[in-house]
N, C-alpha and C positions, 0 to 999 in steps of 0.2 A: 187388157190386163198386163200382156209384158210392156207396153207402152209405160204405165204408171210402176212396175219394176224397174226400167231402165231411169227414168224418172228420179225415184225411191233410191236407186243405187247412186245417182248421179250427186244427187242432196246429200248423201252420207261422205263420199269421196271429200265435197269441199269442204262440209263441219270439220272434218280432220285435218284437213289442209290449214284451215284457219285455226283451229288452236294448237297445232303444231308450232307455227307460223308466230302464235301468241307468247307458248310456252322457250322459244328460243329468243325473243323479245325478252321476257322476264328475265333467264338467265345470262345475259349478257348486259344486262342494264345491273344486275344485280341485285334482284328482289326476289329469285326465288330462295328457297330455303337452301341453308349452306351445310357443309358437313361436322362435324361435333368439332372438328381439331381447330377450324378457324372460327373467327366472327368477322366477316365485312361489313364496311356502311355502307346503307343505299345510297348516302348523299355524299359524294368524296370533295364534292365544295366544302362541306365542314369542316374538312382535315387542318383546315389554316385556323379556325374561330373552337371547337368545342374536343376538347378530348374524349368524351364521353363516347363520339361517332366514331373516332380512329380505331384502324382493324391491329388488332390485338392476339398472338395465340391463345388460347385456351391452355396452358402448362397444367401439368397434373399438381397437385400441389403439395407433392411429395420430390418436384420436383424444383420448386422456387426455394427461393433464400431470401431472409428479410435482413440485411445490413441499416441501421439507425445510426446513423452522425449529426452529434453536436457540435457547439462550436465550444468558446471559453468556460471553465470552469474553477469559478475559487469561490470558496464556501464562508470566507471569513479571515480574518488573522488576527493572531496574536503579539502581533508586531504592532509597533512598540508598545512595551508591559504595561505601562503605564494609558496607553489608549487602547486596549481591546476592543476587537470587532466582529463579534461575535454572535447570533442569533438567539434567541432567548429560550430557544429550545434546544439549543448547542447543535444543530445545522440538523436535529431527527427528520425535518420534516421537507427538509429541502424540496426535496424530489420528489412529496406524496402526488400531485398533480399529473410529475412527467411518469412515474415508473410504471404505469398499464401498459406506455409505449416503449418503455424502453425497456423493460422485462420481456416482452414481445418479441422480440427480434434472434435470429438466431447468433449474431454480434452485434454489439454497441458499442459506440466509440465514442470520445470525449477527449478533452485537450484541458491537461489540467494545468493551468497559471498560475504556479508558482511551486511553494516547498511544503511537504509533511513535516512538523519539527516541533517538537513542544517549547522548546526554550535554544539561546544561544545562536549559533553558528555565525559566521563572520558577515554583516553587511555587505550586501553590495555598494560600490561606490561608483560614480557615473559622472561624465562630465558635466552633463545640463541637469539643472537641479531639478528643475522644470518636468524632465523628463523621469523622474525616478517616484517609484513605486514599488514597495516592497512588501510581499506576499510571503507569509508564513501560515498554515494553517496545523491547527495538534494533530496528529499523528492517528490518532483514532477518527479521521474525517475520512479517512483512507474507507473503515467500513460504511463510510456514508456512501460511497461511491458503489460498492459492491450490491449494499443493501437494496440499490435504486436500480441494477440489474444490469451495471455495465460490465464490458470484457477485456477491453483494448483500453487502456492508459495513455494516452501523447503526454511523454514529459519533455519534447524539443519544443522549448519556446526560449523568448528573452528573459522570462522569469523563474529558470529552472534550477538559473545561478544566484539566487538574492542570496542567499545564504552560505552562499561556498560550496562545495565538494564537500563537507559535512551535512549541509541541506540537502544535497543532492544524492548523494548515501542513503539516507534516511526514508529520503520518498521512496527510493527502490524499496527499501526495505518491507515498508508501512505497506506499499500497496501490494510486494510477495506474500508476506502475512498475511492476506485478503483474497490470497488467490485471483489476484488480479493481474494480467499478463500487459508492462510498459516495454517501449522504446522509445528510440530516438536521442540516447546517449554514446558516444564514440568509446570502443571497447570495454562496454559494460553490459547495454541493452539493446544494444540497435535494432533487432525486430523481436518478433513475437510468433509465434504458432499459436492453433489452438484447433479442436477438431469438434466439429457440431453437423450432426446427423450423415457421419459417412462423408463429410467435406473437410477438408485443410483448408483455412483461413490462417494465410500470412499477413503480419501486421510489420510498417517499417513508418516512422517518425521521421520530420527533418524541419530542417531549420537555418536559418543564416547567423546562427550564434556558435559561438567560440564552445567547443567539445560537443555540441550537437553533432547527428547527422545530417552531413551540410546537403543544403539546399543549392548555393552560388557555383558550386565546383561538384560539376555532380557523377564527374565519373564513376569514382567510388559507387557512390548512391545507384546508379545504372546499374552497376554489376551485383549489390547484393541485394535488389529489386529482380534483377534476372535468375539469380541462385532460388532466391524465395518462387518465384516462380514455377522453375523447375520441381521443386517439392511438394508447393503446395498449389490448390485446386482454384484460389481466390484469394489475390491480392490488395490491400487494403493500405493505402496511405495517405498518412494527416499529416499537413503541411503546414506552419505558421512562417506566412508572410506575408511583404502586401502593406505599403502606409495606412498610416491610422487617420478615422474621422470621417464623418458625415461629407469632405470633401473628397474622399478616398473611394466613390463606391465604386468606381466600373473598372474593369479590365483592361488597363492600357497595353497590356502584351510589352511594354516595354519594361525594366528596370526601375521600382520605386526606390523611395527612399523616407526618412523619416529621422526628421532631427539631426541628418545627417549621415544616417546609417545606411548602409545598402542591407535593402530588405528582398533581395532576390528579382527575379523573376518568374509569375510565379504560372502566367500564362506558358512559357517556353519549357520550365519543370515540370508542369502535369501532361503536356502532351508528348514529352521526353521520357516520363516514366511510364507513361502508359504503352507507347513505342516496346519501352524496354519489359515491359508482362504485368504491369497494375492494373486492376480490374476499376476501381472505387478509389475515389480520391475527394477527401473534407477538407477544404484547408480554412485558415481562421487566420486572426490577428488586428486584423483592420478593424475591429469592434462594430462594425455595422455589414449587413447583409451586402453580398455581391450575387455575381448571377448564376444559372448555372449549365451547363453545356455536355455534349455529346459528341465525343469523338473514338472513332473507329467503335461504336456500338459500347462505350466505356463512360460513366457518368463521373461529372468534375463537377464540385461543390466549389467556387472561388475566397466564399466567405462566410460560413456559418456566425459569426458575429459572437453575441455575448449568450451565454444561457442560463449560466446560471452564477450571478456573482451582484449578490446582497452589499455588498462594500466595497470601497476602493475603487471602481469603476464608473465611467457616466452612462446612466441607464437612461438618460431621458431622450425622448422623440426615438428618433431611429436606433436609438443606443440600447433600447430597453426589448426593440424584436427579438424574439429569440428562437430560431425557426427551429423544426428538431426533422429532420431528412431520411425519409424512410425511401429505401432501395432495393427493390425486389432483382435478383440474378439470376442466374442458371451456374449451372454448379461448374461453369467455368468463366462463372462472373461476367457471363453477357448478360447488358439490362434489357430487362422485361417489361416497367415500369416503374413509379414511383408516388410519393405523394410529398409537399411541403405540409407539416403541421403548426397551424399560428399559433405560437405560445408568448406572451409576454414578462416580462419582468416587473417586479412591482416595490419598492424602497423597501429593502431588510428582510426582503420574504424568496421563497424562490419562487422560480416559471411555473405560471397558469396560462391556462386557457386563453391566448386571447380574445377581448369584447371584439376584432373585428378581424378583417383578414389582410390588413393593411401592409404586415410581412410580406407575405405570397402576391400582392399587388405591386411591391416595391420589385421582389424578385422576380417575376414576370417582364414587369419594363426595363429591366438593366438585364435580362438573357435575352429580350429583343432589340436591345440598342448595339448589346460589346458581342452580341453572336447573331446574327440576323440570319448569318446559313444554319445553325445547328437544327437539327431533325426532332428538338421536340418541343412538345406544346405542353403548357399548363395552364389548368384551366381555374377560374377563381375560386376553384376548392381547396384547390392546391395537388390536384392529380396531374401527375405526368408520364405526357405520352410522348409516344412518336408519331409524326407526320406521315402520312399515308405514303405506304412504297419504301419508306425509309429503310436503311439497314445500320 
């Protein structure tokens, strides 16, 4: 009898040994059960192919912030009187499509192309004919913009002056009236405040054109990026530059140009203001998607492209993507995640849905070609992550 106790005890000792043995296997392999605050993959071979596996915190979600940036937007013009271009619904419906997403957000931002102005103001005049394009939209287009749920105005582009300093007047004006908060004008509007759920969101514009917030000489721009900083919780800058055209799409990190013009640098300006306390950075110009990047745990958008612009612009092929950038923070605007949403452009109508995902396909191979070290991944939905370990 103590023979088959000692026996009995002997059998119990190893069963324990072995799924002790098992149960430190599992946790180190990473497939036992994890604690509520993380999620890990079991498979960290994924990290490079599927966002879906990358480990992600859990944030409370009183604690995230959803930032939405678009790229171009002109609604129409009424320039010249005699050719009107306008929507047949006087631009009501522009943005029935986009604004689930962009009422959504706890700011939204957009880069409007050109001027508020019902009538008048002084032409712009340009050396190359070639190159001119002049954007006027009525003044009541301003509540198009609001009604569609955005917050942040970008009026630094090249089309900010078609109309003179009286066009330029007026947009401020059009979009105050609307409760809509712009920048990116030289001693009139250079940034923006705004306070959403207990956060400060600073907003600051710029651009390589004459009375903008310059983009090419950026001291200035460093220091009242750094002010806004200091004040506020999440900083926010939309940037237009960057040559134009379907031959323009990746990030040379060098100085473009365009027609002649220097249109900045726009690689060496978002990782300079971000240096300097940017959180979130959209920038636009180039009318077609660029890539998009992660530096010091801070999300750079290179080229949101066109979004919303029924006229005057070429939508077709790659001209017509119109991605809409959703970016989740921490309320000191470190990113947590994000998602590309495929929206298209369609002749005279605004951004729908688009039939494929052929945006977020495009964007994908140009942040793996002009960024090949950035730490995040997206996947063909358009979710983006981070690479496993990443910070």
């Amino acid at each position: 009898m103590r023979k088959f106790i000692f026996l009995a005890t002997l059998l119990a000792f190893g069963l324990m040994a072995i799924i002790s043995c098992s149960t430190d296997s599992a946790s180190h392999s990473g497939t036992a059960p994890q604690s509520s605050g993380e999620a890990t993959s079991s498979t960290p071979g994924d990290a490079e192919g599927n966002a879906d596996s990358l480990p992600h915190l859990r944030y409370n979600p009183d604690s995230v912030y959803l930032i939405v940036g678009v790229g171009d937007v002109m609604m129409g013009t009424n320039y010249p009187d005699t050719a009107m271009r306008l929507t047949a619904d006087d631009a009501a419906t522009l943005f029935a499509h986009a604004k689930p997403y962009i009422s959504a957000a706890d700011v939204a931002v957009c880069n409007l192309e050109g001027v508020l102005l019902d009538s008048a103001g002084t032409p712009k005049e340009v050396k190359n004919a070639e190159a001119l394009h002049l954007f006027r939209m009525p003044e009541r287009y301003a509540g198009r913009l609001s009604d569609a749920g955005f917050d942040f105005i970008s009026i630094a582009n090249n089309h900010a002056r078609d109309f003179g300093y009286e066009g330029l007047q007026s947009t401020m004006r059009a979009l105050e009236g609307e409760g809509l908060s712009c920048a990116g004008v030289l001693g009139a509007c250079e940034s923006a405040v705004v306070e959403r759920r207990g956060v400060k969101f600073g907003f600051v514009a710029i651009a390589p054109n004459a009375l903008m917030v310059p983009l090419k000489s950026l001291s200035y721009t460093l220091k009242l990026v750094k002010r806004l900083d200091e004040e506020c919780d999440v900083v926010i800058v939309s940037a237009h530059a960057g040559a134009e055209g379907n031959d323009c799409r990746h990030v040379t990190r060098d100085t473009e140009t365009y027609f002649g013009e220097n249109r900045g640098n726009i690689y060496h300006a978002a990782h300079a203001l971000i240096d300097a306390g940017a959180d979130v950075i959209f920038a636009h110009g180039p009318h077609v998607s660029r890539a998009v990047e992660l530096y010091r745990n801070r999300f750079i958008a290179y080229s949101l492209g066109n979004f919303c612009t029924p006229y005057g612009v070429n939508i077709l092929g790659s001209g017509g993507h119109a991605p809409l950038a959703e970016v989740k923070v921490t309320n000191k605007g470190e990113f947590i995640d994000g998602r590309i949403v495929a929206f298209m452009q369609y002749d005279r109508t605004g951004p729908k849905k688009a039939r494929s995902n052929a945006v977020i396909d495009d964007i994908i191979a140009l942040s793996h070609d002009d960024f090949p070290e950035s730490p995040l991944v997206i996947a063909s939905d358009g979710k983006i992550q981070k690479k496993l370990n990443a910070r």
